[in-house]
LONUSE-194718 format. One record per residue (C-alpha): residue in one letter; x, y, z; residue number from 0. Coordinates in Angstrom, 1 decimal. Layout:
N
votor: A; X: X; Y: Y; Z: Z; kolfi: NUM
...
//
This chain:
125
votor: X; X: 0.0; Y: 0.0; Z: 0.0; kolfi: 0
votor: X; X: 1.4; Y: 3.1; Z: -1.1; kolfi: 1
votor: X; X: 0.4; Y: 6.6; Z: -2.4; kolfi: 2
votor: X; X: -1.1; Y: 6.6; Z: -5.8; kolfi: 3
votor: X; X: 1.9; Y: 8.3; Z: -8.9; kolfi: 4
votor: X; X: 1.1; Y: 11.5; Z: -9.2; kolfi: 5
votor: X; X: -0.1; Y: 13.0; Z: -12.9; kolfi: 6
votor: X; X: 2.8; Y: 14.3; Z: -14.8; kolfi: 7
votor: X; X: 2.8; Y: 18.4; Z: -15.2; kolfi: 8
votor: X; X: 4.2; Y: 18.1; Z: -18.2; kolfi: 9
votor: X; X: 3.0; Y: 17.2; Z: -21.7; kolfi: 10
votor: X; X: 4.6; Y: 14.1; Z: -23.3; kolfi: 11
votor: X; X: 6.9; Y: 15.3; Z: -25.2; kolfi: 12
votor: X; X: 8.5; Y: 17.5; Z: -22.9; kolfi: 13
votor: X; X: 11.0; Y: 17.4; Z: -19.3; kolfi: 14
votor: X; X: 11.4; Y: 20.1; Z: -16.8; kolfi: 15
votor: X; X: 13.6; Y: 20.5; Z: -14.1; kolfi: 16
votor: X; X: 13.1; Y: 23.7; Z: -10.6; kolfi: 17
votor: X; X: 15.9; Y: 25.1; Z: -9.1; kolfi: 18
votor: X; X: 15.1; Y: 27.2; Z: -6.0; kolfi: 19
votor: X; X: 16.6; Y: 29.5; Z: -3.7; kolfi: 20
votor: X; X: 19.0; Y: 31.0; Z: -6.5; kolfi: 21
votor: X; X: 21.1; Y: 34.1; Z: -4.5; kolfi: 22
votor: X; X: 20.1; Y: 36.3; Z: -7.0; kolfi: 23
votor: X; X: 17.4; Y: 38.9; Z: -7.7; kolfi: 24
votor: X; X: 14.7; Y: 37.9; Z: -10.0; kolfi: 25
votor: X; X: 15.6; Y: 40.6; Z: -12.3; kolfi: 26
votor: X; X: 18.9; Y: 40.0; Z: -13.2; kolfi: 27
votor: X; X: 18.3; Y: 36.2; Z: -13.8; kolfi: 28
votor: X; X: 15.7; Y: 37.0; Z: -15.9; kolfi: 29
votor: X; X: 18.3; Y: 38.5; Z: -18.6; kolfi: 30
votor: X; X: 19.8; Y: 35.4; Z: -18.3; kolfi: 31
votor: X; X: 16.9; Y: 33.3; Z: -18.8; kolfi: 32
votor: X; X: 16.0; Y: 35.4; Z: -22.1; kolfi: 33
votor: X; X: 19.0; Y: 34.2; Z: -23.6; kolfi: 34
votor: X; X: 18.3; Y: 30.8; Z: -24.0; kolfi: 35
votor: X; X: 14.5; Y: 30.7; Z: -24.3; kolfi: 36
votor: X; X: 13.5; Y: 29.3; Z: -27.8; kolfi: 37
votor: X; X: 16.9; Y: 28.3; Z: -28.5; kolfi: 38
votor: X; X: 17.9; Y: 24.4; Z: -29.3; kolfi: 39
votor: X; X: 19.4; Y: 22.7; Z: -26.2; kolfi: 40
votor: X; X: 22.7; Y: 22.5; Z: -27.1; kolfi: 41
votor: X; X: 22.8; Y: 25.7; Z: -28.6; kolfi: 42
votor: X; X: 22.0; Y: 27.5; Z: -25.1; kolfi: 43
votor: X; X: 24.2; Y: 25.5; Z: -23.0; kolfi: 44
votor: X; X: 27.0; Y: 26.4; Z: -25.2; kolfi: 45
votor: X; X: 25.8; Y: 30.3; Z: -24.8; kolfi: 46
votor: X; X: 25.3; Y: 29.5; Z: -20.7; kolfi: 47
votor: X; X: 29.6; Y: 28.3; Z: -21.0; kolfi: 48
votor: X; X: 31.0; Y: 31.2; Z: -22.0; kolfi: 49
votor: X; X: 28.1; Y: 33.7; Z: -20.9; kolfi: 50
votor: X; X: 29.9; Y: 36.4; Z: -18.2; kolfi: 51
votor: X; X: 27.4; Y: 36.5; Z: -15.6; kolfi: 52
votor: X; X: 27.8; Y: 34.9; Z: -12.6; kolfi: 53
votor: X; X: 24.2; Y: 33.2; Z: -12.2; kolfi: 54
votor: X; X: 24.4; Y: 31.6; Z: -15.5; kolfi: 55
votor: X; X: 26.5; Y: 28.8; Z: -13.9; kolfi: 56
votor: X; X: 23.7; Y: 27.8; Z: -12.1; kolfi: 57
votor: X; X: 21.4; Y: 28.3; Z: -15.2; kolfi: 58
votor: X; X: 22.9; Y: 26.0; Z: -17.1; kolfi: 59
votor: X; X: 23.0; Y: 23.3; Z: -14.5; kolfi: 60
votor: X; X: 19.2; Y: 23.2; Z: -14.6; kolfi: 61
votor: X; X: 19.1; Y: 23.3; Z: -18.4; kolfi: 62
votor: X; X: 21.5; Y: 20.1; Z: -18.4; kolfi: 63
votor: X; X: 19.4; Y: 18.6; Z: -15.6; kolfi: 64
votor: X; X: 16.0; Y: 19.1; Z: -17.5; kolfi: 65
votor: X; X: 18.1; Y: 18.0; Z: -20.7; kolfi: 66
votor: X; X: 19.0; Y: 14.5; Z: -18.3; kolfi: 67
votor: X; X: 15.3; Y: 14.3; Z: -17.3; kolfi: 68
votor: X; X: 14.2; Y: 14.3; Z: -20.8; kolfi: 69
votor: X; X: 16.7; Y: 11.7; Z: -22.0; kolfi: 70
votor: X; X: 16.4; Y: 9.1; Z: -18.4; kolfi: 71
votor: X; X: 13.1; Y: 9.3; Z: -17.8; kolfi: 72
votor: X; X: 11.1; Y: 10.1; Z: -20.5; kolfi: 73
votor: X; X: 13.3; Y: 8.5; Z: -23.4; kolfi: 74
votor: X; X: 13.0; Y: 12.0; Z: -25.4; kolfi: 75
votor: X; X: 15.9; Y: 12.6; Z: -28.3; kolfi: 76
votor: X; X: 18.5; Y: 14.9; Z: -26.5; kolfi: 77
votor: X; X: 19.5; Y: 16.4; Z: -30.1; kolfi: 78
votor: X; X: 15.7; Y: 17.7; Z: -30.7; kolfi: 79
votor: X; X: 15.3; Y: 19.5; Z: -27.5; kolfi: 80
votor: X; X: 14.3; Y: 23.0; Z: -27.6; kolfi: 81
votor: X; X: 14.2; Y: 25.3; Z: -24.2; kolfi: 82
votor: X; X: 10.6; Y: 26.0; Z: -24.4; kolfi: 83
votor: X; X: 10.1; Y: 27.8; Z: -21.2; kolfi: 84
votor: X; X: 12.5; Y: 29.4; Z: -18.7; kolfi: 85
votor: X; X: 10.9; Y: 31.0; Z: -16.4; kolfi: 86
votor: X; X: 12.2; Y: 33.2; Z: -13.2; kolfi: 87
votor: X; X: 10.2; Y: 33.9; Z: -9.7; kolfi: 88
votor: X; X: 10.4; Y: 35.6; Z: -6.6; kolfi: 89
votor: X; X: 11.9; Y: 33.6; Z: -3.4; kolfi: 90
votor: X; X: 12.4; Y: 35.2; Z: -0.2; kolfi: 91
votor: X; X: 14.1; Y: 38.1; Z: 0.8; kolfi: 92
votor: X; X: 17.2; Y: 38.5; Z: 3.4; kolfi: 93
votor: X; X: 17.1; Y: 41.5; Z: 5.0; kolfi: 94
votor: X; X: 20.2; Y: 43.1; Z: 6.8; kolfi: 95
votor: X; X: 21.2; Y: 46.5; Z: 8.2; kolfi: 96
votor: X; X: 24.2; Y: 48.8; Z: 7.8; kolfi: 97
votor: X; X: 25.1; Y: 51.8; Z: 10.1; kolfi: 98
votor: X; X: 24.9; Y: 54.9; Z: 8.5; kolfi: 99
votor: X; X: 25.6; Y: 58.6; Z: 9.7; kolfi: 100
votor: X; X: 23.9; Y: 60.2; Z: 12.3; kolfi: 101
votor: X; X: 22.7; Y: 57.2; Z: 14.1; kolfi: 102
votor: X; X: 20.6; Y: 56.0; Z: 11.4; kolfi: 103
votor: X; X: 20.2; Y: 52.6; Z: 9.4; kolfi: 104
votor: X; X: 20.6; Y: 51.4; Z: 6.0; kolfi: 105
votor: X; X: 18.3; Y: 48.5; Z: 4.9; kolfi: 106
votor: X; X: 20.0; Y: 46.0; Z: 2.3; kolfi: 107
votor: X; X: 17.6; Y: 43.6; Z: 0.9; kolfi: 108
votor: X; X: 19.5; Y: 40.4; Z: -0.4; kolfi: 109
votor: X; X: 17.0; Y: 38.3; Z: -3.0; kolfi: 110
votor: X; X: 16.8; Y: 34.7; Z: -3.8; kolfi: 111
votor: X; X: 14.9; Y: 33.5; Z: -7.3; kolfi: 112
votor: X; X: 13.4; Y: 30.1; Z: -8.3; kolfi: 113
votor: X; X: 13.9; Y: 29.1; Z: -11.8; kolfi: 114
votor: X; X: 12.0; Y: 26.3; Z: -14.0; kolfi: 115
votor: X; X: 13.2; Y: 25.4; Z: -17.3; kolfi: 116
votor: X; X: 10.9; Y: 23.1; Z: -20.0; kolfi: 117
votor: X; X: 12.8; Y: 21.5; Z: -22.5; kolfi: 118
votor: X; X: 10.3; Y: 20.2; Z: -25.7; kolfi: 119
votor: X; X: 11.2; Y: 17.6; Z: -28.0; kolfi: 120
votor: X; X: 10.6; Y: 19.3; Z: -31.6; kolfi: 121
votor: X; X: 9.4; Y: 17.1; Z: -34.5; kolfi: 122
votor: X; X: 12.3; Y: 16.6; Z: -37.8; kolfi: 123
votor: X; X: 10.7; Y: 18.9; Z: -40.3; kolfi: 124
//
C-alpha cells in the first residue's frame, strides 16, 4: 500500500527541471533566462559556458538537468530538445542592516529567485 503516482505536469513530449533558492534577484536572472529561451538545447548550453554572468553557472546546471530528465526518464531525443520555457520567480528576501551617519540605518535587501526550465522535443521537419 502506497500513495497513488502523481499526474505528470508536463505534456509528453517535454522534461522540466526547478531550481530554488538562487542568491540572485529575479531581475537579473531573468536577462539570463532570455538568452536561452526558444533556442535548441545544445545551442543555449554552449551560450550559458562562456556567458559572463555569474548566475548563468547555475542556469545552465538546470538546463543540463531538464536535458538528463528528458533523455532518463522520459526517453525523449537529447538532439531535438528546444528550451521551451525558462521562467524566473520571486523567493524570499534576506534583510540586513548597515550603520549609517547620524545614528541612522541602511536596509540591504539580499534576494533569492526560483527558476524552471521546460525543454520540448521538436518534430524533424
Amino acid at each position: 500500500m502506497g500513495k497513488q503516482a502523481a499526474p505528470r505536469r508536463d505534456a509528453e513530449n517535454e522534461a522540466s527541471s526547478f531550481t530554488r533558492n538562487l542568491r540572485v534577484s529575479p531581475r537579473k536572472l531573468n536577462l539570463v533566462a532570455e538568452q536561452i529561451r526558444g533556442k535548441p538545447a545544445q545551442q543555449a548550453i554552449t551560450e550559458l559556458t562562456f556567458s559572463r554572468r555569474r548566475i548563468s553557472g547555475a542556469v545552465r546546471k538546470a538546463l543540463e538537468s531538464a536535458i538528463a530528465n528528458a533523455e532518463n526518464n522520459h526517453q525523449l531525443d537529447v538532439d531535438q530538445l528546444v528550451v521551451a520555457e525558462a521562467v524566473v520567480g520571486k523567493s524570499f528576501v534576506m534583510k540586513r542592516f548597515r550603520a549609517r551617519a547620524r545614528g541612522r540605518v541602511g536596509r540591504i535587501k539580499k534576494p533569492f529567485s526560483n527558476l524552471r526550465v521546460v525543454v520540448r522535443e521538436m518534430e524533424e521537419a
